[in-house]
C-alpha positions in Angstrom: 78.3 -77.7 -11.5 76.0 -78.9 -9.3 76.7 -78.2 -5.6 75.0 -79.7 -1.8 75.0 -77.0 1.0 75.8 -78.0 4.6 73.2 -78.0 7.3 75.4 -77.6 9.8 76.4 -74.0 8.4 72.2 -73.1 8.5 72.9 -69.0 8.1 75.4 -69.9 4.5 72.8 -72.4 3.7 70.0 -70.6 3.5 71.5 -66.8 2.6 72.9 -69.0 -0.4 69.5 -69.8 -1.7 67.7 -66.7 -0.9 70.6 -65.0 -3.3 70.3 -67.4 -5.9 67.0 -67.5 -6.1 66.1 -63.9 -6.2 69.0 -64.2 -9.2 71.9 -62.4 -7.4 74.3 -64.8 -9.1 72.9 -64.6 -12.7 75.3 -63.1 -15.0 78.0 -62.2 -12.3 82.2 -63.1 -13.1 84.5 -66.0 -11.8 86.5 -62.8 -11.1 89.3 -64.8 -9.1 91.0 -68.2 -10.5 94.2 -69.3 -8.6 95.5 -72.2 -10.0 96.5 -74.9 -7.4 93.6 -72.9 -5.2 90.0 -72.9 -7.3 87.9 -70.1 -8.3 85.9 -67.8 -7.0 82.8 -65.8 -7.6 79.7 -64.0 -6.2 80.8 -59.6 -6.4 78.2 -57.7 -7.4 80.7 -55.6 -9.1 81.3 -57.9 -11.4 77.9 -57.9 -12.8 78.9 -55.3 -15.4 82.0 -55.2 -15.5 84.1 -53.8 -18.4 87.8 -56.1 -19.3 89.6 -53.1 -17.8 87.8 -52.8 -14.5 88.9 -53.8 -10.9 86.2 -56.1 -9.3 85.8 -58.1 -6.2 84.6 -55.5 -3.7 81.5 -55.4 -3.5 78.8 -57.7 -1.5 75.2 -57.4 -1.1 75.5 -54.9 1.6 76.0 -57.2 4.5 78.5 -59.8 6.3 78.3 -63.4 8.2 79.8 -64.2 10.8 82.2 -67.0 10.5 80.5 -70.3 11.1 83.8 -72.8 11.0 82.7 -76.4 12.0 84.8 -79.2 12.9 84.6 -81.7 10.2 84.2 -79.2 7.5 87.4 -78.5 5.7 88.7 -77.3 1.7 88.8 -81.0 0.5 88.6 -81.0 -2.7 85.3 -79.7 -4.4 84.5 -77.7 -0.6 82.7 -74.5 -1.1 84.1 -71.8 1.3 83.2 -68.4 1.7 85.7 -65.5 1.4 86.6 -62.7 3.7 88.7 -59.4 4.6 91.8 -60.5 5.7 92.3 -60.6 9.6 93.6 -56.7 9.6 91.0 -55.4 8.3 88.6 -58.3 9.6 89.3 -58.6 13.6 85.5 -60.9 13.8 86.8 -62.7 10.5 82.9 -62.1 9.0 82.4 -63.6 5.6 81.2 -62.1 2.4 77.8 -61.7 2.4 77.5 -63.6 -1.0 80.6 -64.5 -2.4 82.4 -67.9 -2.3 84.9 -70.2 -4.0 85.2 -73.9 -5.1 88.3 -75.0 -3.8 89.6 -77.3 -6.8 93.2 -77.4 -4.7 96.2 -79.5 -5.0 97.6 -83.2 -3.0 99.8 -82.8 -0.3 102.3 -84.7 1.5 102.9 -85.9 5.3 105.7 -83.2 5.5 103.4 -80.6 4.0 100.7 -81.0 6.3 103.1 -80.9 8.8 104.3 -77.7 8.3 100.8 -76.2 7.8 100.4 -77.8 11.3 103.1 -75.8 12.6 102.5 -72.4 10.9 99.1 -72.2 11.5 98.7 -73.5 14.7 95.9 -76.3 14.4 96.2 -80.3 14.0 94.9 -82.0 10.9 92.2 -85.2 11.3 93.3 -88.5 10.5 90.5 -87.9 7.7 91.9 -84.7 6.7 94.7 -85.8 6.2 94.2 -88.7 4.4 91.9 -86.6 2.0 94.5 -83.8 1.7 97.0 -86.8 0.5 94.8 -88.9 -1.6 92.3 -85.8 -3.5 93.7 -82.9 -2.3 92.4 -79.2 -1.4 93.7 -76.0 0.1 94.6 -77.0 4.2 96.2 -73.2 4.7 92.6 -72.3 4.5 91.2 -74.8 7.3 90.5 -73.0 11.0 90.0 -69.8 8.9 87.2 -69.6 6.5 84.0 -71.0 7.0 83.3 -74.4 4.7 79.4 -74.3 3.4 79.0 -77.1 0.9 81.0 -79.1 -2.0 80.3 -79.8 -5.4 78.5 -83.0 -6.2 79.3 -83.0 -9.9 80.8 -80.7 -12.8 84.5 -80.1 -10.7 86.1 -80.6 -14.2 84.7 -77.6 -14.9 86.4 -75.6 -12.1 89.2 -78.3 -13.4 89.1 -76.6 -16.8 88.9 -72.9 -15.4 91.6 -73.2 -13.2 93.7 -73.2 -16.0 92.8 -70.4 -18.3 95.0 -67.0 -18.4 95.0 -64.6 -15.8 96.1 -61.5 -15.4 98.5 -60.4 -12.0 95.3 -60.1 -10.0 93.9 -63.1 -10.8 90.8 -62.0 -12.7 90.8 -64.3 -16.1 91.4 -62.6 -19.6 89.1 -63.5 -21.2 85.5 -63.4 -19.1 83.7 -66.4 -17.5 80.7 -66.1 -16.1 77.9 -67.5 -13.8 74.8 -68.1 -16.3 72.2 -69.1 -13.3 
């Protein structure tokens, strides 16, 4: 999968490449797969993990704050960056090194709608017309910051999404980031 960060979302950007290039990433778990939703990776307590453990935790120590831009939403092949939710999360500050490649789902006028509604923002023209025609997660847009999207390899996320999971989403059998 290869993936283009934002430059409008500078602080993601470049904590992104300071982590992967001091090897952060190497070896860690797509620990979370959500079909319809994408898949997500980047705990450090997934590094070692054994098939019976809990992971998902743990960061590199530290937190960003959210950085949502307008323009920048879960299309299809968006990279977002997870989070506590707002309870536990008042400053909604992101993971300090995990995120997700939202492989998502179409949706309809009256879905988008809704969404509208329940979450209290107004979709684009553009998102909209992306959310119809490729797809993505739109619950997520207002919410979590958007840092880049894949470029190529998204049938790969295509493929993952798919596998067996068990009731906390963590796949069965193990898939993890080589580099």
């Amino acid at each position: 999968i290869s993936i283009r960060l934002y430059n409008e979302t500078p602080s993601y950007r470049d904590n992104f490449l300071a982590l992967a290039r001091e090897g952060f990433y190497d070896s860690l778990l797509f620990h979370r797969i959500i079909r319809d939703f994408g898949i997500q990776t980047g705990a450090a307590d997934s590094r070692n993990a054994q098939p019976d453990d809990v992971v998902g935790w743990k960061g590199p120590g530290y937190t960003l704050p959210a950085h949502i831009v307008d323009g920048l939403f879960h299309k299809r092949g968006a990279i977002g960056s997870p989070r506590k939710p707002d309870t536990q999360n008042s400053k909604r500050r992101s993971d300090g090194s995990q995120f997700y490649i939202v492989t998502g789902r179409k949706y309809t006028d009256e879905e988008l709608d809704e969404l509208e509604q329940e979450n209290s923002i107004k979709f684009t023209q553009n998102q909209r017309e992306t959310y119809k025609s490729i797809g993505g997660s739109p619950h997520l847009d207002g919410q979590y910051t958007v840092f880049g999207e894949v470029v190529s390899g998204l049938e790969v996320a295509d493929k993952m999404v798919n596998v067996a999971t068990r009731n906390d989403y963590r796949p069965i059998n193990d898939i993890r980031l080589k580099r």
